[in-house]
N, C-alpha and C positions, 0 to 999 in steps of 0.2 A: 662759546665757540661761534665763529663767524662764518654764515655758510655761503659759499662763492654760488654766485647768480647760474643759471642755467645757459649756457652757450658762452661761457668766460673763460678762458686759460691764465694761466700765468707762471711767469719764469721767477724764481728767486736770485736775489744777490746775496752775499755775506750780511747776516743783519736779520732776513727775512723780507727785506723788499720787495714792495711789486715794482718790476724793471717793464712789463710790459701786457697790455690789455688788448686781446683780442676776440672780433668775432666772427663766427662760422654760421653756416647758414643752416636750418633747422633741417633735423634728421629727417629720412623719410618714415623710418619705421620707429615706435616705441615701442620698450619690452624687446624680449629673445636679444638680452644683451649678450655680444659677443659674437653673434652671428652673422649678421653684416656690417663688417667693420671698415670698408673701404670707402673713400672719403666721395668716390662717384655717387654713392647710393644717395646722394642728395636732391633736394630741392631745387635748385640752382643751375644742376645740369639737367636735369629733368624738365626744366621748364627749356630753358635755351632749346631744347632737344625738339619738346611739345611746338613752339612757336616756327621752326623750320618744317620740321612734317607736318602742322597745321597748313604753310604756307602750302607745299609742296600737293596737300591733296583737295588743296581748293584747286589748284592749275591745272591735277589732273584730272578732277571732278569736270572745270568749266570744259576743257577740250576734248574728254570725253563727250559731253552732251553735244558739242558740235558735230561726233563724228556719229552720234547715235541718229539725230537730226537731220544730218545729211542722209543717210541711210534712210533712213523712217520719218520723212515730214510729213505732219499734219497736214489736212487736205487744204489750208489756207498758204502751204508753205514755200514759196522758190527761192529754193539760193541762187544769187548770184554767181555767174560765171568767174568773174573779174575781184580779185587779184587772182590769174596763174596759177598759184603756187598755195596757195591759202593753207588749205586741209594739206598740201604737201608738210607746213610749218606745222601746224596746231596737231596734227595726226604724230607728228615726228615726235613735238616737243612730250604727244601726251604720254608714250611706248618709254621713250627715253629717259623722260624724266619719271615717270614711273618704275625704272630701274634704278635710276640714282638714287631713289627712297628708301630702297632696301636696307640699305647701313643705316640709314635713318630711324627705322622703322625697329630694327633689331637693338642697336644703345637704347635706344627707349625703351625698350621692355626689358632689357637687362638692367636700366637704370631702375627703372621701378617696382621690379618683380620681387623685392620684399614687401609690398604694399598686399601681397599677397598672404603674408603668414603674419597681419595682425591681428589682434588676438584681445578680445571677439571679434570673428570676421563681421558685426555689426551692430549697431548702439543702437539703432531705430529702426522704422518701419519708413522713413524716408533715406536713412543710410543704406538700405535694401536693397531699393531701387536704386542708388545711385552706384550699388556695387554690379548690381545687374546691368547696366546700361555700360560700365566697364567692359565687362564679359563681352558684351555687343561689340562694343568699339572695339576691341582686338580682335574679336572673332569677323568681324567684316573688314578690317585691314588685313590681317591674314590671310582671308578667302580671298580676297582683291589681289593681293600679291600674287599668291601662290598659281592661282587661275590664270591670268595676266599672263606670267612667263612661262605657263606652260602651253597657253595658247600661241604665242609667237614666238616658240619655240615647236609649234605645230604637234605637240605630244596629248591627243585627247585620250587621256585615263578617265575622263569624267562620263558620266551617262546624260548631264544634261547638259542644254545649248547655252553655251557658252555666252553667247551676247545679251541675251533676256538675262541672265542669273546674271553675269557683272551689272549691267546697268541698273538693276533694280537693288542691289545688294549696294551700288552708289551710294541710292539714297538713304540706305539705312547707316551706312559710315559716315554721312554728313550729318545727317540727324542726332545721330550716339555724340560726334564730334561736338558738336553744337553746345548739347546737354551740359559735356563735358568742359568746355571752354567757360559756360557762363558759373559753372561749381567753383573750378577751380583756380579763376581770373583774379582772386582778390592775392591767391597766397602766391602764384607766379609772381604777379609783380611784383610783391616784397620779396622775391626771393630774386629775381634779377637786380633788383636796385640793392642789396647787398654785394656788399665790395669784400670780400675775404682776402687777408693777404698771403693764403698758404693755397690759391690757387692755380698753381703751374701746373699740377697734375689735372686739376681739370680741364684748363684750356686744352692741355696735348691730348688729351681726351678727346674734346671736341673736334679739334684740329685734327685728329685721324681719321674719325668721323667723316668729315667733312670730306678728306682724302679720298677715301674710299669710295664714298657718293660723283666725287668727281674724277674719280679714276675708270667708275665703270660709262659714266656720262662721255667720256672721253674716246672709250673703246669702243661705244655702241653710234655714236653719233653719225660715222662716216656710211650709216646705209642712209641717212636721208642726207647730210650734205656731200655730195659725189667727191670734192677735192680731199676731203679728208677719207677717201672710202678702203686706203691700205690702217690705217686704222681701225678698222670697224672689226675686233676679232673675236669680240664677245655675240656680236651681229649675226641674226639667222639669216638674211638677205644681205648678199651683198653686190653693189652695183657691177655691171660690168660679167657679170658670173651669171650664165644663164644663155636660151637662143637668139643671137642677132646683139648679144651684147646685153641684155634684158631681164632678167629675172623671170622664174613663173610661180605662180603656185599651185596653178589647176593646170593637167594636160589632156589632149585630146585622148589619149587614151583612155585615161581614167574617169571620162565624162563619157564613153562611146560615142564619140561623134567624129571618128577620124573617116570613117566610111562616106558617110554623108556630107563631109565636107568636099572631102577630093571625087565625089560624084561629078561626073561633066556636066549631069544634068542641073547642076546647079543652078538655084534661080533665088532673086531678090526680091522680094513684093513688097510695094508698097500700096495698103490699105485701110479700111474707117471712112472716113468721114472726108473723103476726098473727091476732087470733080474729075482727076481721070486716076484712077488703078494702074500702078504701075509692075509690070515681070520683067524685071532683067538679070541675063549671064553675065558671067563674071567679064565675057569680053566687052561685053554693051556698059558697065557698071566704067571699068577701062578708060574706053571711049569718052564719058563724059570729064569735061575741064577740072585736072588734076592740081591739086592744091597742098601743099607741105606745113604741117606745123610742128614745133617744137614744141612739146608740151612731156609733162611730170607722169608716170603712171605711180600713183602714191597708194600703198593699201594699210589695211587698219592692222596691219603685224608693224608696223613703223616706219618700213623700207619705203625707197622712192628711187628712181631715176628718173633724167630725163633724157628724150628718146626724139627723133627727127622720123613723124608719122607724115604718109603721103595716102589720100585719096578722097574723096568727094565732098565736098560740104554737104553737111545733112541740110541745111536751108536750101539749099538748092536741088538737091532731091524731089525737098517738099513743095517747094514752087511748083518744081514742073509737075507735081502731081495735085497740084490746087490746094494745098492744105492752108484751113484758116488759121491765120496769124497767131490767133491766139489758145491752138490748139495744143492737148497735151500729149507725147507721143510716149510709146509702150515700143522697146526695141527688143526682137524674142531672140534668143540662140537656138541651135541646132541643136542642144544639150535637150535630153528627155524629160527631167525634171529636175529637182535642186532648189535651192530660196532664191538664188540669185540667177535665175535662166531667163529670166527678166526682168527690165530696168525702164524706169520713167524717167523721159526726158523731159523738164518744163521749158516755156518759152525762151526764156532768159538764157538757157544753153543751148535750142537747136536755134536761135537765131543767132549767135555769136560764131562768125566766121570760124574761130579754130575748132569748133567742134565738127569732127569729121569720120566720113564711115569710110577706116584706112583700110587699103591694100596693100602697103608696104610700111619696112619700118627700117630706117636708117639705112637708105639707097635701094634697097633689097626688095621681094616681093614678102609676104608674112610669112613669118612659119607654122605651121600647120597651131603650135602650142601656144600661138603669141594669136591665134583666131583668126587664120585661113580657113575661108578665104576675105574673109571679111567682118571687120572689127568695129566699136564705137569707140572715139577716143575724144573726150572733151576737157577742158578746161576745170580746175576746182569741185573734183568727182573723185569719190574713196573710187579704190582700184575692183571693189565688187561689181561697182555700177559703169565699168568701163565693158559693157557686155564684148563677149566674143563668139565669133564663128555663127554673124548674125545670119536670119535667113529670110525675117517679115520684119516690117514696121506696120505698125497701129497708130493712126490716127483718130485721137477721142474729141 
């Protein structure tokens, strides 16, 4: 008896002929015949799968770190003001495209989750570890997901802070990824450079896949590109929807600072390391040469607009209060306390004209929730670091 090769089919003619020789790409799982019998469970789309969400969470890995960066720069660090829009794009793409993973994320575990019922779950003391480092990599893309949308979906069920636990849980998704890429690099490639000709079902496979990732890509995009923003209906933020046209996230109520903003007594200081101290009311603040910029207020939940802000260059504040050139400024709110009730300015952004301490926003004077009476709004700054309802500046 002649026994046919392992991954070989064949059709018979009258006679016993072989009419025809084909091949399939190797199974994922051996043993527990019978139980995974559908032809996705392979290698093949497993890998195509691996190689899109490999891509998918380097781009969310790098644009995360911009926006962690921006937020928390090392004490050597200034970002540029210049391009506009920057962290408008990278903050967008990293929220957005971090949603279109989702389908990505779920065919692959569906694709490979008989890798789980082999049997022995392990042959060695370094197959061990490489099953363990598994366990990791799903358990930190699952935590990254799950966390992700529930944070910009603004639902905290969690007890701890959300920005330390994702970023640091980053790096152990890249690291696990890593691991995993250099194990299992040899059998991907043979398994892509296999050509099966009973592939339709997988492509449509893929191709739904794909659908889905770009269907939600689709619906969420229009909170950071404003033209597409009757789109946006999977979007927690959406443009246009909010005070003045604006979006919030924090309000003065819920910060207690609505008292002490709409104080007449209201006053501005500006002080540190300056040759004259400056106090002024909001009508002296007024008074001085009023200036309009167009600028994005973009925050790390994805959303963005942009917004036509009107009031004082902060460089010219700092002028008329002596401030050295190359001084770093600390802008406080009226908020009691919080992580974000102050924000560093570095040079690079209070010397670039559009960055300004606004009183109005789209013709208007602000509204109390948008940081009345007075706001920071600069150039290429996540939306934490656009302090509101300022009341000192620190010159360091």
């Amino acid at each position: 008896m002649v026994r046919r090769p392992a991954g070989l089919t064949r059709a018979s003619l009258p006679g016993g002929r072989l009419s025809r020789v084909r091949l399939t790409p190797p199974p994922l799982v051996t043993g527990l015949s019978g139980r995974f019998t559908s032809r996705l469970h392979d290698t093949r789309v497993a890998s195509w799968l691996g190689v899109a969400l490999g891509v998918s969470i380097a781009v969310s890995f790098t644009t995360g770190l911009v926006s962690h960066f921006m937020q928390h720069p090392a004490g050597w660090m200034q970002w540029p003001s210049r391009p506009v829009g920057l962290y408008r794009v990278t903050q967008g793409v990293h929220v957005i495209g971090g949603l279109a993973t989702v389908p990505l994320l779920l065919a692959k575990l569906w694709t490979v989750y008989p890798r789980l019922w082999r049997w022995p779950p392990f042959r060695s003391a370094g197959h061990a570890v490489q099953r363990v480092l598994i366990f990791v990599l799903v358990g930190a893309a699952l935590f990254q997901t799950v966390t992700g949308i529930l944070n910009i979906a603004y639902w905290y069920v969690f007890r701890f802070f959300f920005t330390t636990a994702h970023y640091w849980t980053a790096y152990i998704l890249v690291g696990a990824l890593l691991v995993h890429i250099a194990n299992e690099a040899g059998t991907a490639r043979r398994a892509l450079m296999t050509r099966p000709r009973d592939g339709v079902g997988r492509r449509g496979f893929l191709l739904t896949v794909a659908a889905a990732s770009g269907a939600i890509a689709a619906t969420t995009v229009g909170q950071t590109a404003t033209p597409l923003a009757r789109l946006a209906v999977l979007a927690p933020r959406r443009p246009g929807i909010g005070p003045q046209g604006v979006p919030v996230n924090k309000s003065a109520a819920t910060t207690g600072v609505t008292a002490a903003a709409r104080d007449p007594a209201f006053r501005l200081t500006v002080t540190g390391r300056v040759d004259r101290p400056l106090t002024l009311s909001l009508d002296a603040l007024r008074a001085l040469p009023q200036h309009t910029a167009r600028l994005p207020i973009a925050c790390v939940e994805g959303w963005s607009v942009e917004a036509d802000w009107t009031g004082v260059r902060l460089r010219d504040l700092l002028d008329l209060a002596g401030a050295p050139a190359g001084a770093r400024i600390t802008v406080e709110s009226l908020e009691r306390g919080g992580l974000y009730r102050t924000s560093m300015v570095d040079p690079p952004h209070w010397h670039d004209p559009l960055t300004l301490l606004a009183l109005g926003l789209n013709g208007a004077p602000l509204a109390l929730d948008h940081g009345y009476p007075c706001r920071l709004i600069a150039p290429n700054r996540p939306g934490v670091m656009q302090t509101k309802w300022v009341h000192r500046v620190v010159v360091a």
